[in-house]
Structures are given as structure tokens and as C-alpha cells.
N, CA, C and O atoms as a GROMACS GRO file, in nm:
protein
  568
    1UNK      N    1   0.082  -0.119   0.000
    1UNK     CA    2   0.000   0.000   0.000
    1UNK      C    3   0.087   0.126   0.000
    1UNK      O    4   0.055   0.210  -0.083
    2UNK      N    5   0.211   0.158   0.093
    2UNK     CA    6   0.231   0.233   0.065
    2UNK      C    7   0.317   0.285  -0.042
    2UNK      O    8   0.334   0.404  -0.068
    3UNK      N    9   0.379   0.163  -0.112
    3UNK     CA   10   0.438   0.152  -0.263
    3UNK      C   11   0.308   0.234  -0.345
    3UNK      O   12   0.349   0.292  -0.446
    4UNK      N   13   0.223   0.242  -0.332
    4UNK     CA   14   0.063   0.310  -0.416
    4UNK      C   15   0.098   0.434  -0.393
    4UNK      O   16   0.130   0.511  -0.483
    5UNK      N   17   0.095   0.469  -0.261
    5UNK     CA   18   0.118   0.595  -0.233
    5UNK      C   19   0.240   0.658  -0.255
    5UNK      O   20   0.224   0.780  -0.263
    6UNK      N   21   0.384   0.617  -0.270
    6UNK     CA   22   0.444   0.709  -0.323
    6UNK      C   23   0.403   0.737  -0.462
    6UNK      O   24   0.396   0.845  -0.521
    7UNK      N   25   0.377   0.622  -0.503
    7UNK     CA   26   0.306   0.661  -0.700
    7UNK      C   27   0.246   0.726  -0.662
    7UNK      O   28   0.309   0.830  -0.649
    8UNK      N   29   0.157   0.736  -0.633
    8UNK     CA   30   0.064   0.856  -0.614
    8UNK      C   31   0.101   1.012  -0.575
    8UNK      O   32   0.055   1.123  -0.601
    9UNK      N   33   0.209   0.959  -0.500
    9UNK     CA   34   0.288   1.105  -0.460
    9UNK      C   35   0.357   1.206  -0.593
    9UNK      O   36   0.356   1.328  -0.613
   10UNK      N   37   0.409   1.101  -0.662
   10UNK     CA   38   0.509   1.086  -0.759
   10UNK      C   39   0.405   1.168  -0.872
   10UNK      O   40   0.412   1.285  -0.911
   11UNK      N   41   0.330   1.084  -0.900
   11UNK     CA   42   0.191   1.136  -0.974
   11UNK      C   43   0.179   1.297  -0.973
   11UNK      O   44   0.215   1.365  -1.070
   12UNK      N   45   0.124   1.354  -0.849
   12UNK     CA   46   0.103   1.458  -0.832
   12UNK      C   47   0.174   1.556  -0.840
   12UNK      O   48   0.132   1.664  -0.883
   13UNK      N   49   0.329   1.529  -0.787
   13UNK     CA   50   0.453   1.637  -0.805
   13UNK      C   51   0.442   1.621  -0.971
   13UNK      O   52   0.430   1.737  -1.010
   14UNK      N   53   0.440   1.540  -1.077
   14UNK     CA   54   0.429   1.523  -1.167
   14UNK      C   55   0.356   1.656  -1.264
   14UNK      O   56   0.396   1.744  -1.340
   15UNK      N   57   0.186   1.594  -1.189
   15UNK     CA   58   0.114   1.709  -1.234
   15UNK      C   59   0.130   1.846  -1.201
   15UNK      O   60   0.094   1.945  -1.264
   16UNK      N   61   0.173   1.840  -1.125
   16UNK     CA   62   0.226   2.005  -0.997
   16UNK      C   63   0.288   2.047  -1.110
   16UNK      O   64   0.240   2.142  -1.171
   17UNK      N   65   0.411   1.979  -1.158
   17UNK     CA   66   0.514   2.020  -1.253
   17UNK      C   67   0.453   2.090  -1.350
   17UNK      O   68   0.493   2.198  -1.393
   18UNK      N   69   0.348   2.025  -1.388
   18UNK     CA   70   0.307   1.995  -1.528
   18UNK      C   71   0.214   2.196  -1.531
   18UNK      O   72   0.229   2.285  -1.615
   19UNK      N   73   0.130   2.194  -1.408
   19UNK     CA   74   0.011   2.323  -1.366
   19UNK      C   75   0.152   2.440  -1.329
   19UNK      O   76   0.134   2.562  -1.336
   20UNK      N   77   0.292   2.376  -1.289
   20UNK     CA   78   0.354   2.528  -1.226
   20UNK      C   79   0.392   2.642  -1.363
   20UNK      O   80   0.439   2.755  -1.356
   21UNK      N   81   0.354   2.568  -1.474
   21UNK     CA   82   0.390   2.646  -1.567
   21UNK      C   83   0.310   2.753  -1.565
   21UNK      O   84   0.342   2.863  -1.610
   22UNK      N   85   0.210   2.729  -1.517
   22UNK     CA   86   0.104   2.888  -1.501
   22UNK      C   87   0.128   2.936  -1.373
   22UNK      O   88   0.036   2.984  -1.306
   23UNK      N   89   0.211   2.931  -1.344
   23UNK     CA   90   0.219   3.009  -1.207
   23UNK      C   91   0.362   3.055  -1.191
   23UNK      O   92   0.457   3.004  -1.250
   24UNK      N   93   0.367   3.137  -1.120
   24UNK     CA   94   0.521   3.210  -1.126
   24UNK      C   95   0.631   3.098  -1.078
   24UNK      O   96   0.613   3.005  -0.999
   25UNK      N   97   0.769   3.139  -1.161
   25UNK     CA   98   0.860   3.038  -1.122
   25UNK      C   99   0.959   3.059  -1.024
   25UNK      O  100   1.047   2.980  -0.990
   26UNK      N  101   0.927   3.230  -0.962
   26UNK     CA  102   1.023   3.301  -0.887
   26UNK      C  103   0.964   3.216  -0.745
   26UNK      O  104   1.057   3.190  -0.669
   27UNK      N  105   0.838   3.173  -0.700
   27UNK     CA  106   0.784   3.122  -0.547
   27UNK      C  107   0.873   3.005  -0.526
   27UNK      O  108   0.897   2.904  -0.590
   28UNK      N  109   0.932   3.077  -0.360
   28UNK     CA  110   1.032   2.982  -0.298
   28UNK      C  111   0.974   2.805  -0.262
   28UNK      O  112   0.860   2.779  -0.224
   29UNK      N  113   1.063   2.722  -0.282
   29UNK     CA  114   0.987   2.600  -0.234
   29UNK      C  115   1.044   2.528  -0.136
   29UNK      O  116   1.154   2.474  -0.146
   30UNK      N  117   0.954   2.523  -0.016
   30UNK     CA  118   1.001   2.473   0.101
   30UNK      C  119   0.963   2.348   0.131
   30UNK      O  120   0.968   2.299   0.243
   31UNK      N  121   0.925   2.297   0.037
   31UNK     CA  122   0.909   2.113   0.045
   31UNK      C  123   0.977   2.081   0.040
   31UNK      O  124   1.058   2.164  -0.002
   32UNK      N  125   1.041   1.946   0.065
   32UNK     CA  126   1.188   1.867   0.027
   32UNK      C  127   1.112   1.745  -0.068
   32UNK      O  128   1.062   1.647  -0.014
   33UNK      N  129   1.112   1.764  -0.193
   33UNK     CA  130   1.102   1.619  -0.263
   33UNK      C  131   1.202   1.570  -0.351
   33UNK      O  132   1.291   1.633  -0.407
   34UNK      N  133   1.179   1.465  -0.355
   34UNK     CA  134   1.309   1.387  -0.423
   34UNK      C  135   1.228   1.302  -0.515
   34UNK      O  136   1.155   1.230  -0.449
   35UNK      N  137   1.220   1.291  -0.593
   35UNK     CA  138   1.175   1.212  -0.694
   35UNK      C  139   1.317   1.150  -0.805
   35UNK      O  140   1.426   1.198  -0.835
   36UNK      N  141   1.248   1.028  -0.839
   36UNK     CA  142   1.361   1.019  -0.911
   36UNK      C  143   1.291   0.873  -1.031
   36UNK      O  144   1.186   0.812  -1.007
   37UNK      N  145   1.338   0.859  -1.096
   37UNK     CA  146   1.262   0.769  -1.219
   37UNK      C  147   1.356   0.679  -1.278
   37UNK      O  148   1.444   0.722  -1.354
   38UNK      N  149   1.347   0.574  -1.253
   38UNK     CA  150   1.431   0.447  -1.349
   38UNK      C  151   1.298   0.292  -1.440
   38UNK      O  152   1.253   0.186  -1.397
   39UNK      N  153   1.289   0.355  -1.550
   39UNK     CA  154   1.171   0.231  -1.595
   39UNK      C  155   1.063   0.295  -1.620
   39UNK      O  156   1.043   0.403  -1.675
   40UNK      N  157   0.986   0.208  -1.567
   40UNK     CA  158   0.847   0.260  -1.526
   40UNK      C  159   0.825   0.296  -1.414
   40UNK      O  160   0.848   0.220  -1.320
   41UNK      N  161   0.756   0.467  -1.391
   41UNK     CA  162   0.768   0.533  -1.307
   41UNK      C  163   0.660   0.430  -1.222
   41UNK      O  164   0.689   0.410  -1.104
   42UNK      N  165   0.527   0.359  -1.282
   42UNK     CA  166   0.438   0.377  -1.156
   42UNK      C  167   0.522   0.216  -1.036
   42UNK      O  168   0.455   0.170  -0.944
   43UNK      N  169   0.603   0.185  -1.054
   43UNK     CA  170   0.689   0.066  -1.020
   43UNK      C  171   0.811   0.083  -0.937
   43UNK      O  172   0.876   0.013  -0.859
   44UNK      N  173   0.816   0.196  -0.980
   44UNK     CA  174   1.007   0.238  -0.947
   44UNK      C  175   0.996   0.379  -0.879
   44UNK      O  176   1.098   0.412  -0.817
   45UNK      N  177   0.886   0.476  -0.879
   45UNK     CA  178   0.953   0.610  -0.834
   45UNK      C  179   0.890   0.612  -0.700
   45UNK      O  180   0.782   0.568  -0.662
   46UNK      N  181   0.999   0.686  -0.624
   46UNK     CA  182   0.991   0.694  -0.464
   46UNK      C  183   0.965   0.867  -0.463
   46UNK      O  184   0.967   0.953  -0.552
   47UNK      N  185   0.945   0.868  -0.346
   47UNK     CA  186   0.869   1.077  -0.330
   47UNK      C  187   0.890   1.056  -0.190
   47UNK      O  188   0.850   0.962  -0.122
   48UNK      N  189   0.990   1.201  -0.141
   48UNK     CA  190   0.980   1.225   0.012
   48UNK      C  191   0.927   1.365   0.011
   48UNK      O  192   0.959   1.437  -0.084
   49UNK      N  193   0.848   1.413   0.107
   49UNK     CA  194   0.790   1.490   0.148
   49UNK      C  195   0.795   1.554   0.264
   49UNK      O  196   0.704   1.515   0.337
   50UNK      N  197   0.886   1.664   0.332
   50UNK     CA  198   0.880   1.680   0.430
   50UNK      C  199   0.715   1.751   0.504
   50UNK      O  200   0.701   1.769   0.625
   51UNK      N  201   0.629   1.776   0.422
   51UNK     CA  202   0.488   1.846   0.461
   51UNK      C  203   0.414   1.707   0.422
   51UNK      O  204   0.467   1.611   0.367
   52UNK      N  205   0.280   1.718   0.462
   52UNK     CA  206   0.148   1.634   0.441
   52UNK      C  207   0.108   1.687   0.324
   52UNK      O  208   0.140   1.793   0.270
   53UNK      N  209   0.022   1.587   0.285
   53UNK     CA  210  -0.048   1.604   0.140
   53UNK      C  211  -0.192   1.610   0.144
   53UNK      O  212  -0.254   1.519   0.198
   54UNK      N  213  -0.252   1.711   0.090
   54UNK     CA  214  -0.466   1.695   0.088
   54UNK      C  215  -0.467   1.688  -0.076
   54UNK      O  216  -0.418   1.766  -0.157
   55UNK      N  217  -0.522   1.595  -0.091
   55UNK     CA  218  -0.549   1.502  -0.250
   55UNK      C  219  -0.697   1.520  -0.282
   55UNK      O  220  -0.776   1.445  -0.224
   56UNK      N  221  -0.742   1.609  -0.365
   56UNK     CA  222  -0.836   1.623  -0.385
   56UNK      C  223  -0.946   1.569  -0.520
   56UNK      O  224  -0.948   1.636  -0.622
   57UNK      N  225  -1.025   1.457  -0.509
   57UNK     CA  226  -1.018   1.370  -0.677
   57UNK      C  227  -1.144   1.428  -0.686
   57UNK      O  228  -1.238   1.416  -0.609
   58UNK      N  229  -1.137   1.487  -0.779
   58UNK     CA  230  -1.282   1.607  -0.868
   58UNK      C  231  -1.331   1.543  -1.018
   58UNK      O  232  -1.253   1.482  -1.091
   59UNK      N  233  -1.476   1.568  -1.052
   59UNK     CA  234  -1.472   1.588  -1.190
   59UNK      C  235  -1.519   1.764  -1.182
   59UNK      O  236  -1.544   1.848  -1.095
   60UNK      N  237  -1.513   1.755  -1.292
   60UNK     CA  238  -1.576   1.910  -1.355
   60UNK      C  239  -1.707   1.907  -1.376
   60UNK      O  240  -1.770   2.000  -1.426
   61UNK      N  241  -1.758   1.795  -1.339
   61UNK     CA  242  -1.958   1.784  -1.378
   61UNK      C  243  -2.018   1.737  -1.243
   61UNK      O  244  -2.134   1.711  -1.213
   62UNK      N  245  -1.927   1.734  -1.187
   62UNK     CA  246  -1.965   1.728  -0.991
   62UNK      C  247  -1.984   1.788  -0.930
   62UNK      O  248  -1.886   1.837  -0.873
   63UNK      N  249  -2.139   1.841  -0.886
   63UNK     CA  250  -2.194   1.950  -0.765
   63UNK      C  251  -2.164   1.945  -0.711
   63UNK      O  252  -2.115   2.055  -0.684
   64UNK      N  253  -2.137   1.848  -0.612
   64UNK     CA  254  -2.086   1.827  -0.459
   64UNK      C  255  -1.912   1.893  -0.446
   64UNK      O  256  -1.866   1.938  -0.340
   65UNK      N  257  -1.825   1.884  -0.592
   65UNK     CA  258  -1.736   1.913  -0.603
   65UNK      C  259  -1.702   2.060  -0.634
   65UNK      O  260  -1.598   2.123  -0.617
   66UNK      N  261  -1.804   2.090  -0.679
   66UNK     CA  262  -1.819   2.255  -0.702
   66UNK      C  263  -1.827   2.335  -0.563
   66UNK      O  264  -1.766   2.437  -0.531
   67UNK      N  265  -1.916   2.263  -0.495
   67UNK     CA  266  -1.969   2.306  -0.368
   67UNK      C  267  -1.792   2.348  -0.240
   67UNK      O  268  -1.748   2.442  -0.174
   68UNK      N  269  -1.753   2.199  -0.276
   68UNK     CA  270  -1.642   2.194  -0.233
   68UNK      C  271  -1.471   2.284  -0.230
   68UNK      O  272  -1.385   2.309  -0.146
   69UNK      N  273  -1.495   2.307  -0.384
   69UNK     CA  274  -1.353   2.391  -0.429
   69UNK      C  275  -1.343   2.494  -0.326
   69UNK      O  276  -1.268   2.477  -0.230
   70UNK      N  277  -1.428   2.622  -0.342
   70UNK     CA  278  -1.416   2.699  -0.191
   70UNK      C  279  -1.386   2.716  -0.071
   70UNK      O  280  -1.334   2.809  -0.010
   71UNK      N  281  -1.437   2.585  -0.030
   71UNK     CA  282  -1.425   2.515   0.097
   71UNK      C  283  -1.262   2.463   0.120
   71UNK      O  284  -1.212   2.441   0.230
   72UNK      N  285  -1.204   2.450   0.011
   72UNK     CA  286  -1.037   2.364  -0.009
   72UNK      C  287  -0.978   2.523  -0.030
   72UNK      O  288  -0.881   2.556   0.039
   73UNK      N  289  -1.039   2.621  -0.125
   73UNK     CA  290  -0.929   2.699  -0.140
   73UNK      C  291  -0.886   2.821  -0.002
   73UNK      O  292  -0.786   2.887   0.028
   74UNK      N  293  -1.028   2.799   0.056
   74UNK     CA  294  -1.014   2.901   0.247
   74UNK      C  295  -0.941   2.806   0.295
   74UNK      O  296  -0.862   2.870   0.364
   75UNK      N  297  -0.911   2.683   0.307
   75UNK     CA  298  -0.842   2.576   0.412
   75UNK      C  299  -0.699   2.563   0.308
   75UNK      O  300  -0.644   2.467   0.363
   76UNK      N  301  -0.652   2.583   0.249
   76UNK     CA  302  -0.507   2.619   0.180
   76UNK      C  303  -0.472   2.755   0.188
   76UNK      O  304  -0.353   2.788   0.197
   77UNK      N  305  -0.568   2.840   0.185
   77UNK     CA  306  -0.480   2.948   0.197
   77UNK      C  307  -0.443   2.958   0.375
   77UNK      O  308  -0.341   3.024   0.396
   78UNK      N  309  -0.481   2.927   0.446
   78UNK     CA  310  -0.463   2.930   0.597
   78UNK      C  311  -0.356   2.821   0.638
   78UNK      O  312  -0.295   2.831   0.745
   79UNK      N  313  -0.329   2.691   0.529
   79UNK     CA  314  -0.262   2.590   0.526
   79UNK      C  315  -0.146   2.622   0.446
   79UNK      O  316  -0.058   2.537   0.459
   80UNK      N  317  -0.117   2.710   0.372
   80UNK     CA  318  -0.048   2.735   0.258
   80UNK      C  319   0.088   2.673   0.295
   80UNK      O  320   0.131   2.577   0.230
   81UNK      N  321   0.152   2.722   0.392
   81UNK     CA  322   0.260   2.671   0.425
   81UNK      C  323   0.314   2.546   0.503
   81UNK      O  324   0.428   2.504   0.523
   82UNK      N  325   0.273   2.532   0.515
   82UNK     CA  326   0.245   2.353   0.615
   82UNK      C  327   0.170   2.234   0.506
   82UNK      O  328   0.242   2.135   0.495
   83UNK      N  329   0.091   2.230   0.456
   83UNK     CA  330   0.000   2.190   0.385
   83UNK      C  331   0.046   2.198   0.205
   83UNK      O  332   0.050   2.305   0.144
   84UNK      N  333   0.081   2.047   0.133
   84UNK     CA  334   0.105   2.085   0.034
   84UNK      C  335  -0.095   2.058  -0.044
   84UNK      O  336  -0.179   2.024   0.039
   85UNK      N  337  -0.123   2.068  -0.130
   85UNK     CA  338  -0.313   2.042  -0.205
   85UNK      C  339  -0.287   2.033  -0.323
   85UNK      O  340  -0.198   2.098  -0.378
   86UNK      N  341  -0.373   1.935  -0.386
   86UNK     CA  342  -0.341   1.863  -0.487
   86UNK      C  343  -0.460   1.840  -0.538
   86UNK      O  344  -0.551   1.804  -0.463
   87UNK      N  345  -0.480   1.853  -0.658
   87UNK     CA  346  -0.681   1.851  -0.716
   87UNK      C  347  -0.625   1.768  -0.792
   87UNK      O  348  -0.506   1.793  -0.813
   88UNK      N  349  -0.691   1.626  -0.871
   88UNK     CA  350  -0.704   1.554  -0.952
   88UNK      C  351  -0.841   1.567  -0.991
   88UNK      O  352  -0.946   1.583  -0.929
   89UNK      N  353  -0.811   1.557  -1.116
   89UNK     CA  354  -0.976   1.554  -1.209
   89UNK      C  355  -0.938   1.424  -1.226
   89UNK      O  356  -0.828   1.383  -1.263
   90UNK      N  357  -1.060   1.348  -1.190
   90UNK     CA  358  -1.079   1.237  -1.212
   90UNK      C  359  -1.088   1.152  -1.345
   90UNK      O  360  -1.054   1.034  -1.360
   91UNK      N  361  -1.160   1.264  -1.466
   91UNK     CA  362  -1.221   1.198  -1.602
   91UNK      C  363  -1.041   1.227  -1.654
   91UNK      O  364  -1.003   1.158  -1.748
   92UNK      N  365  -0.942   1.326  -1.592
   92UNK     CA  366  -0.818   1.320  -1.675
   92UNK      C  367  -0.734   1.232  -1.630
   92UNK      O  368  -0.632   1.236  -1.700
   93UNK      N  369  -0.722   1.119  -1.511
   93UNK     CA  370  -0.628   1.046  -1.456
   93UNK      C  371  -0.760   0.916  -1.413
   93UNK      O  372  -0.795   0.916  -1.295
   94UNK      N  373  -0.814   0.831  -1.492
   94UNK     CA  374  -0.840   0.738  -1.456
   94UNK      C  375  -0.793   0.617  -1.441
   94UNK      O  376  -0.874   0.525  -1.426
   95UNK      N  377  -0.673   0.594  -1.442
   95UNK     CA  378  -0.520   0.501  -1.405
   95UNK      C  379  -0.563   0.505  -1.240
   95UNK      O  380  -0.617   0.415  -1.177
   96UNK      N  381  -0.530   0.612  -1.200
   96UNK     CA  382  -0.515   0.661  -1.043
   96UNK      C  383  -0.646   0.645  -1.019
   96UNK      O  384  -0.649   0.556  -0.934
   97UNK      N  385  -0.800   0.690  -1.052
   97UNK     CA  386  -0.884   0.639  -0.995
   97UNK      C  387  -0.928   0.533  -0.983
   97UNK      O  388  -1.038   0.530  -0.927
   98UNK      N  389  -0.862   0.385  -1.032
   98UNK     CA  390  -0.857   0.278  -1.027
   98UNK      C  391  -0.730   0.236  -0.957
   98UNK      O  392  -0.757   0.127  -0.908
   99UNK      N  393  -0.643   0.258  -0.937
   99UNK     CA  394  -0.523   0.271  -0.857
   99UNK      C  395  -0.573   0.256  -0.752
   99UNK      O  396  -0.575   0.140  -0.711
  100UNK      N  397  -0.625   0.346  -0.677
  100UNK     CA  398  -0.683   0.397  -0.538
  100UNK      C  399  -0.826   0.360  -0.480
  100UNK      O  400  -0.894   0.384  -0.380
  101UNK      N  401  -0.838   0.270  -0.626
  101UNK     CA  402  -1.027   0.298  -0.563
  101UNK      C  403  -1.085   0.377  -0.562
  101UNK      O  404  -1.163   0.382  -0.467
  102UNK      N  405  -1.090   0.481  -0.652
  102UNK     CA  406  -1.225   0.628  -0.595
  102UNK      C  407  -1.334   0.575  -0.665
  102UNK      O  408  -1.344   0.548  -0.784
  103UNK      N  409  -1.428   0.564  -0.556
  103UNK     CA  410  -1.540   0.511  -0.554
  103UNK      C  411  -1.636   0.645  -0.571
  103UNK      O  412  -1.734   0.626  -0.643
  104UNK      N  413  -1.627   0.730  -0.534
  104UNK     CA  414  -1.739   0.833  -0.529
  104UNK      C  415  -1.654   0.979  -0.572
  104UNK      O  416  -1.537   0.962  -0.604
  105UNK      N  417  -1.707   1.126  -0.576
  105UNK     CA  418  -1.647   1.222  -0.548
  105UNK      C  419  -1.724   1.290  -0.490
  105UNK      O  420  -1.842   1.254  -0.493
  106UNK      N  421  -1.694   1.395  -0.427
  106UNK     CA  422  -1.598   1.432  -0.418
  106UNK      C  423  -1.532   1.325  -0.341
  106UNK      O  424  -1.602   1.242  -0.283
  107UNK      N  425  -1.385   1.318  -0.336
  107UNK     CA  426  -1.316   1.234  -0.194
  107UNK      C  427  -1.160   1.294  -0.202
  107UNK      O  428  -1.076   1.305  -0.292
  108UNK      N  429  -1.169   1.328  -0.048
  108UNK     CA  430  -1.041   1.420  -0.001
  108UNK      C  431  -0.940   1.255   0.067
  108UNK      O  432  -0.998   1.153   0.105
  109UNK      N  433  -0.823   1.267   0.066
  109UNK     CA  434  -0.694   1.188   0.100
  109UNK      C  435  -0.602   1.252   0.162
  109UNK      O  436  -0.528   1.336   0.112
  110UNK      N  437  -0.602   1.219   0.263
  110UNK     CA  438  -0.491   1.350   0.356
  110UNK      C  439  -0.363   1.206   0.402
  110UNK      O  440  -0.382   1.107   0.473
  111UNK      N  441  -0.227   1.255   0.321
  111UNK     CA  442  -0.119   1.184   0.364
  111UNK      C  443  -0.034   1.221   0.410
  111UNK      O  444   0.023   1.316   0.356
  112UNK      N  445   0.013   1.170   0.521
  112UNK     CA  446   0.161   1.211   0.587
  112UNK      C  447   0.280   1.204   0.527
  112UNK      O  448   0.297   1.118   0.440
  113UNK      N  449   0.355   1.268   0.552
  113UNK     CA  450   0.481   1.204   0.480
  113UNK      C  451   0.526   1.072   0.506
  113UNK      O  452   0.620   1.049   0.430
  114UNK      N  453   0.501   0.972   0.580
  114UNK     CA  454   0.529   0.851   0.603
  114UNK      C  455   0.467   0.771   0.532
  114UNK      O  456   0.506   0.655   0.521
  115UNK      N  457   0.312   0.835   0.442
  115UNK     CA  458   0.266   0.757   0.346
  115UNK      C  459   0.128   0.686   0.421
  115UNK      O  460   0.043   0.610   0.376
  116UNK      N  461   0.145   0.734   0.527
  116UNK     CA  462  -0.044   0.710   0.610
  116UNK      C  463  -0.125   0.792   0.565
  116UNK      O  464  -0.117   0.915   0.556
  117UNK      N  465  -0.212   0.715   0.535
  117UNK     CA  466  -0.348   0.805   0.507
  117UNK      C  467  -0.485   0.803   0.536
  117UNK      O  468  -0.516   0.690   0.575
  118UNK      N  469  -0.577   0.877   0.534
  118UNK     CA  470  -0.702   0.839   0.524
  118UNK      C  471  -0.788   0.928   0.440
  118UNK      O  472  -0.764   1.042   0.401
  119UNK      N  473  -0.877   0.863   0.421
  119UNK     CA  474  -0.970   0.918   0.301
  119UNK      C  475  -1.092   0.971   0.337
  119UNK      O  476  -1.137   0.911   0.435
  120UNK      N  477  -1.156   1.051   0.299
  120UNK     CA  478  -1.335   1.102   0.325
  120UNK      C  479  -1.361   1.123   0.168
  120UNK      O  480  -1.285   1.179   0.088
  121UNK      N  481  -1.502   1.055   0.137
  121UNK     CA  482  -1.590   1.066   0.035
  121UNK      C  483  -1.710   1.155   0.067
  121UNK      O  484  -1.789   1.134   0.159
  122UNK      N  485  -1.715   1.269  -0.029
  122UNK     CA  486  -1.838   1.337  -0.025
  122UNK      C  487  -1.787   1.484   0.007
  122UNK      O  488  -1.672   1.527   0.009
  123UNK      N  489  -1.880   1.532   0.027
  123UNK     CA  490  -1.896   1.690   0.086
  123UNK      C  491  -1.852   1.721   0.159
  123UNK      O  492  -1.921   1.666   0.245
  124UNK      N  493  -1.769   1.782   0.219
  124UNK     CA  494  -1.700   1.802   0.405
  124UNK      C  495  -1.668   1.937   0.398
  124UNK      O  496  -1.595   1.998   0.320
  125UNK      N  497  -1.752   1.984   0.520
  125UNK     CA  498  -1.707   2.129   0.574
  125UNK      C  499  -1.596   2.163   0.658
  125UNK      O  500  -1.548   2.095   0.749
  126UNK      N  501  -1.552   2.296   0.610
  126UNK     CA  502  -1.463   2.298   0.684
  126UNK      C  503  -1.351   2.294   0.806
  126UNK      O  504  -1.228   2.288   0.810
  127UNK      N  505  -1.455   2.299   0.900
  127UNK     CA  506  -1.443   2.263   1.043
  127UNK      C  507  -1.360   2.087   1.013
  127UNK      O  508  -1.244   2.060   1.045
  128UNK      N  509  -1.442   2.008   0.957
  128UNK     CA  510  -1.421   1.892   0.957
  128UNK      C  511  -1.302   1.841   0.856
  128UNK      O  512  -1.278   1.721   0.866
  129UNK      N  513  -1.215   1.926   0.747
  129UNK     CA  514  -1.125   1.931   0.688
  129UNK      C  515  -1.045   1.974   0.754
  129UNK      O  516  -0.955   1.890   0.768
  130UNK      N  517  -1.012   2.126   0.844
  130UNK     CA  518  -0.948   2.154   0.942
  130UNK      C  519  -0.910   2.030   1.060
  130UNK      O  520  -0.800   1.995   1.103
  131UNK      N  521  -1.035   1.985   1.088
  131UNK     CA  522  -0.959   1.888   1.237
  131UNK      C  523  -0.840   1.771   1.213
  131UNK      O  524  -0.755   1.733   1.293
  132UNK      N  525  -0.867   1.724   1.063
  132UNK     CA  526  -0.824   1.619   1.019
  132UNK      C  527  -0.682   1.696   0.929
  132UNK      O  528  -0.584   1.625   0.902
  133UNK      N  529  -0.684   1.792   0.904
  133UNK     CA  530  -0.567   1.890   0.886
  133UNK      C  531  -0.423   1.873   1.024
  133UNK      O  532  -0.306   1.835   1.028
  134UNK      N  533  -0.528   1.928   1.118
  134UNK     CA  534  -0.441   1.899   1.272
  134UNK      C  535  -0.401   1.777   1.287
  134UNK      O  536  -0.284   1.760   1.321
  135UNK      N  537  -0.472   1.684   1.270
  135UNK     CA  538  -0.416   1.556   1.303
  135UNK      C  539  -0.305   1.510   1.247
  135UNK      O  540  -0.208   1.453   1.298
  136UNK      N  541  -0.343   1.557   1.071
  136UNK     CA  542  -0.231   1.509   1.007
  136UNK      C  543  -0.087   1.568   1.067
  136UNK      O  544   0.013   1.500   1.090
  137UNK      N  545  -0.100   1.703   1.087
  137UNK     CA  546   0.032   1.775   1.133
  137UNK      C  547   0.110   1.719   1.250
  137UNK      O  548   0.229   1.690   1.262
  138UNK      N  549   0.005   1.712   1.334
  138UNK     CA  550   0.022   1.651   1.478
  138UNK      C  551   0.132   1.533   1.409
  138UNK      O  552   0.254   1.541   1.403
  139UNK      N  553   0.036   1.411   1.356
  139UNK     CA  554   0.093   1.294   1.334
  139UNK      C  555   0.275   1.339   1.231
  139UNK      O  556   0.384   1.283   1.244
  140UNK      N  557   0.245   1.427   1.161
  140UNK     CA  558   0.379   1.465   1.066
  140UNK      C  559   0.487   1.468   1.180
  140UNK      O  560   0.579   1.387   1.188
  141UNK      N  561   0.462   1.577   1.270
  141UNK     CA  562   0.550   1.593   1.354
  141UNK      C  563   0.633   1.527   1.461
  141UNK      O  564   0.721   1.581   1.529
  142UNK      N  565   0.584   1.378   1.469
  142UNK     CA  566   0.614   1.260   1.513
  142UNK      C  567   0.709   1.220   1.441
  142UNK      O  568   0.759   1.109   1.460
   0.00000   0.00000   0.00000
């Protein structure tokens, strides 16, 4: 399992890469990742992370997910620095939504850097993204 999750990690710095082109290249980066690729990436690539990860698997034709974006972008900007966030559209990476199982959306994945995780499907307010925010940190900081 947690061989999944660095792919998955791997995945996302991937896409990160892929979205930082629209965004300025001067913002300092205080993550530590290491990625590195021999073969086939989803087999072989490892990802360290010194911050936690909130994984967010969306479509673009999902109310509940619409409802949601807002709700993720007030809890990142207050997280910005501690907190790396990560949106997957689901209809563009369906490898990974079979990878992982996403059974429903919306569904949030909050991982530690050790590669623990847990998942919530559906709608979640903020209060309840926040607590599970703390925990993760709490647990990071161990």
C-alpha cells in the first residue's frame, strides 16, 4: 500500500510540474522532494515529502465538487505553508482512480509524509477538513 502511495505522490509532483507552468517560477519552495525515475515510473519512483499532502479527486460535472472547491481553497490558503493540495480531475487520470479505488467524489486523502493516510468521500465542511488537517500535522511531527 504504501508503494501506491508514493506513486501517487510521484503522480502529483508530476502534475504540480506539469500546472507550475502557469504560475510564477520566482515562489520559494520549502518542500523537500526527491523524486527520481528508473523504468516505469508507476513501479520504481519513490517521493519524500517533508509536509502532508490533501489530495483532492474532482470531476468538472460534480456538484458536490463545485460546492467543495471553496471550501479547499479558504483551508489552503490558511494551510499554505504547512500543507502541500493537490486537485485531480478524475475523467483526466483514470489510471489513479482505479489505482486507489475512488469510488465516489468528491473524496479528499490526507497523507503524511510517512505515506499514512485516510480518506473522506463526499462533501465536508470545513471545520471537519481543518480537524483532520491537525491531526495530520500533529501525526507529521512525530
Amino acid at each position: 500500500m504504501k508503494k501506491m502511495i508514493f506513486c501517487l505522490m510521484a503522480l502529483l509532483m508530476l502534475v504540480a510540474c506539469r500546472n507550475s507552468d502557469n504560475q510564477s517560477q520566482s515562489q520559494e519552495q520549502n518542500d523537500t522532494v526527491a523524486v527520481t525515475q528508473d523504468g516505469d515510473w508507476a513501479q520504481q519512483t519513490t517521493i519524500m515529502s517533508s509536509k502532508p499532502m490533501v489530495v483532492d479527486f474532482f470531476a468538472t460535472w460534480c456538484g458536490p465538487c463545485k460546492e467543495l472547491a471553496p471550501i479547499l481553497d479558504e483551508v489552503e490558503k490558511k494551510h499554505h505553508d504547512d500543507v502541500i493540495f493537490q486537485r485531480i480531475d478524475i475523467d483526466q487520470n483514470m489510471d489513479l482512480v482505479q489505482q486507489f479505488n475512488i469510488e465516489g467524489v468528491p473524496t479528499l486523502m490526507f497523507i503524511t509524509p510517512k505515506g499514512e493516510y485516510q480518506m473522506l468521500i463526499g462533501l465536508q465542511d470545513a471545520q471537519t477538513i481543518e480537524n483532520i488537517i491537525t491531526e495530520l500535522l500533529q501525526r507529521s511531527a512525530k
